[in-house]
FILOTI-399995 format. One record per residue (C-alpha): residue in three letters; x, y, z. Coordinates in Angstrom, 3 decimals. Layout:
residues N
ATOM  code         u         v         w
ATOM   Ala         X         Y         Z
...
end
This chain:
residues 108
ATOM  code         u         v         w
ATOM   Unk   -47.656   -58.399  -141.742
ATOM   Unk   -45.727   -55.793  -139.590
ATOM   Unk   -47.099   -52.230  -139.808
ATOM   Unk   -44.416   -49.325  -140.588
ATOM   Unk   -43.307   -47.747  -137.948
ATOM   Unk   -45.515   -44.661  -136.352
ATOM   Unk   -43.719   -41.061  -137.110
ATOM   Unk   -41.876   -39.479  -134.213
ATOM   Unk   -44.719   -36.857  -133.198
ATOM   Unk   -47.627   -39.389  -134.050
ATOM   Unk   -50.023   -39.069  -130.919
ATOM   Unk   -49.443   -42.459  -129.850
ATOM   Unk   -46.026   -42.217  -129.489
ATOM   Unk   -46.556   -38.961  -127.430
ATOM   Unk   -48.649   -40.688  -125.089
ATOM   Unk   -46.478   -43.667  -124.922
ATOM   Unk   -43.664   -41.758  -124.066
ATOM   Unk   -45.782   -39.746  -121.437
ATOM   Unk   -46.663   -42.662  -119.991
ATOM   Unk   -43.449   -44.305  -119.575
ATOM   Unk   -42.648   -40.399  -117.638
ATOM   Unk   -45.671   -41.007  -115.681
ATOM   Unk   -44.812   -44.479  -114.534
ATOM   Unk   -41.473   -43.616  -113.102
ATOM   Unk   -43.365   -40.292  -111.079
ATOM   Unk   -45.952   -42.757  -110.064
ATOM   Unk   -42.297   -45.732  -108.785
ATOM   Unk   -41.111   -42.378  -106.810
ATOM   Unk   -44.361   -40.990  -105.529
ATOM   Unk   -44.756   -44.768  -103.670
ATOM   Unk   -41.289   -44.983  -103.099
ATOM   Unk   -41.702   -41.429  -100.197
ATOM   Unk   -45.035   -42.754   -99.643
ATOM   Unk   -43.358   -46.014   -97.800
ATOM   Unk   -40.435   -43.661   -96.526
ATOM   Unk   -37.850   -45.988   -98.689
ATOM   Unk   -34.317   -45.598   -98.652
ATOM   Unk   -34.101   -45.495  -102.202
ATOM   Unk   -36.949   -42.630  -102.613
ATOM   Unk   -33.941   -40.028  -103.595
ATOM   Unk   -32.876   -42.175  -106.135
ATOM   Unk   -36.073   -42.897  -107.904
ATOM   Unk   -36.498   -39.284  -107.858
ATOM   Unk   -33.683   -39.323  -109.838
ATOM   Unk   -34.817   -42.006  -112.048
ATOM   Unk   -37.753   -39.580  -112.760
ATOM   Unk   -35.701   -36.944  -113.758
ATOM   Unk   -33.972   -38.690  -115.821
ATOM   Unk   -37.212   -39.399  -117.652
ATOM   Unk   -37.774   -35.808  -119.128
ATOM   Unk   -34.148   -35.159  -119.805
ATOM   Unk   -34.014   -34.666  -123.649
ATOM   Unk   -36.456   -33.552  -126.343
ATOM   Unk   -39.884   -35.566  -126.944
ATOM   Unk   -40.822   -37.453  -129.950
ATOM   Unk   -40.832   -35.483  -132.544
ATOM   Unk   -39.525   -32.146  -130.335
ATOM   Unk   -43.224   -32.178  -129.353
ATOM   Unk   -44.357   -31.345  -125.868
ATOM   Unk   -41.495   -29.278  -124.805
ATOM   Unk   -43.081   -26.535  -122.628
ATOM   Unk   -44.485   -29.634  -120.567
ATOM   Unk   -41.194   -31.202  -120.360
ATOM   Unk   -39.519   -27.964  -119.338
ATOM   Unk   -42.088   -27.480  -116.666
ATOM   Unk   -41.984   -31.300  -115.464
ATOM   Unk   -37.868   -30.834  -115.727
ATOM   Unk   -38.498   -27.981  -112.861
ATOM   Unk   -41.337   -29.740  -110.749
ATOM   Unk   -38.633   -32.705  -110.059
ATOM   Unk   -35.506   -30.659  -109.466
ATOM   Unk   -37.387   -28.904  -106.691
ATOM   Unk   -38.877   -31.979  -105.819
ATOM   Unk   -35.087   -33.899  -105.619
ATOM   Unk   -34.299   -30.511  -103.620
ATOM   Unk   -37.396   -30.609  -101.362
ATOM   Unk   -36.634   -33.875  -100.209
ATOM   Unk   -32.994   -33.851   -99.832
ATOM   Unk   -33.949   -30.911   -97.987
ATOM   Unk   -35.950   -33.381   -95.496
ATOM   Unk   -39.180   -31.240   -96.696
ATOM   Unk   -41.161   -34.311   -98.135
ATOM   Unk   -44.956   -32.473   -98.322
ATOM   Unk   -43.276   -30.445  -100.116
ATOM   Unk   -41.596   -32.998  -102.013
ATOM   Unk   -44.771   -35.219  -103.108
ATOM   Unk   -46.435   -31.873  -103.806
ATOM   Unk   -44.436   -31.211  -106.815
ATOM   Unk   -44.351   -35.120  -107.833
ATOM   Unk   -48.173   -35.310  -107.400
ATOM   Unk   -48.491   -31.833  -109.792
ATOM   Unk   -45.939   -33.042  -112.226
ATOM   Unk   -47.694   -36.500  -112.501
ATOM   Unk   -51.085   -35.241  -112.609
ATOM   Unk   -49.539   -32.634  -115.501
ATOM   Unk   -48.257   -34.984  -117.182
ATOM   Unk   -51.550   -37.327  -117.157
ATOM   Unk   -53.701   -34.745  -118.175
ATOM   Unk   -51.489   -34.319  -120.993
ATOM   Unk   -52.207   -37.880  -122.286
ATOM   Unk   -55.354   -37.683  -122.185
ATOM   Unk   -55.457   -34.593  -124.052
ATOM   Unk   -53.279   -36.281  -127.153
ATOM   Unk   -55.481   -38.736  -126.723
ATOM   Unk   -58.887   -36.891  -126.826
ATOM   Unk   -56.887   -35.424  -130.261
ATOM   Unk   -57.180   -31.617  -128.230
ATOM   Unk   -52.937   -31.976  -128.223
end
């Protein structure tokens, strides 16, 4: 039997859609890590992430925050200023982790 579906703002679908965020920080941290070609574009990929409101409208000071973190980070590294760069990646990842396990602890 199928359960109904979990409400917008439900904490798991917070987290889930946190996570999926976190993922694609964690594809473009690697990506200037290994000095790819494509690290500019999987920054964009990231940013692309936290475009838009979150389940339920919820978590929208992080998102605004995160938004900023990556458009100085895209900037940063266009910029050829990658510590810089992975500085604002590794902040908005570790930002955006904390936040999951916050939901998750219920303190979200």
């Amino acid at each position: 039997m199928r359960e109904p579906p979990a409400e917008a703002s439900s904490p798991d679908v917070r987290a889930a859609h946190l996570l999926r965020i976190s993922g694609y920080l964690d594809i473009a941290i690697m990506s200037m890590w290994s000095a790819s070609s494509r690290a500019c574009r999987l920054i964009g990929m990231a940013e692309a992430s936290v475009r838009g409101a979150g389940p339920g409208g919820a978590d929208e000071e992080l998102l605004r925050l995160l938004r900023r973190l990556l458009r100085e980070a895209a900037e940063r590294h266009a910029a050829g200023d990658y510590p810089a760069a992975m500085a604002r990646m590794r902040v908005a990842q570790d930002m955006t982790d904390l936040r999951i396990v916050q939901i998750k602890k219920g303190l979200a």
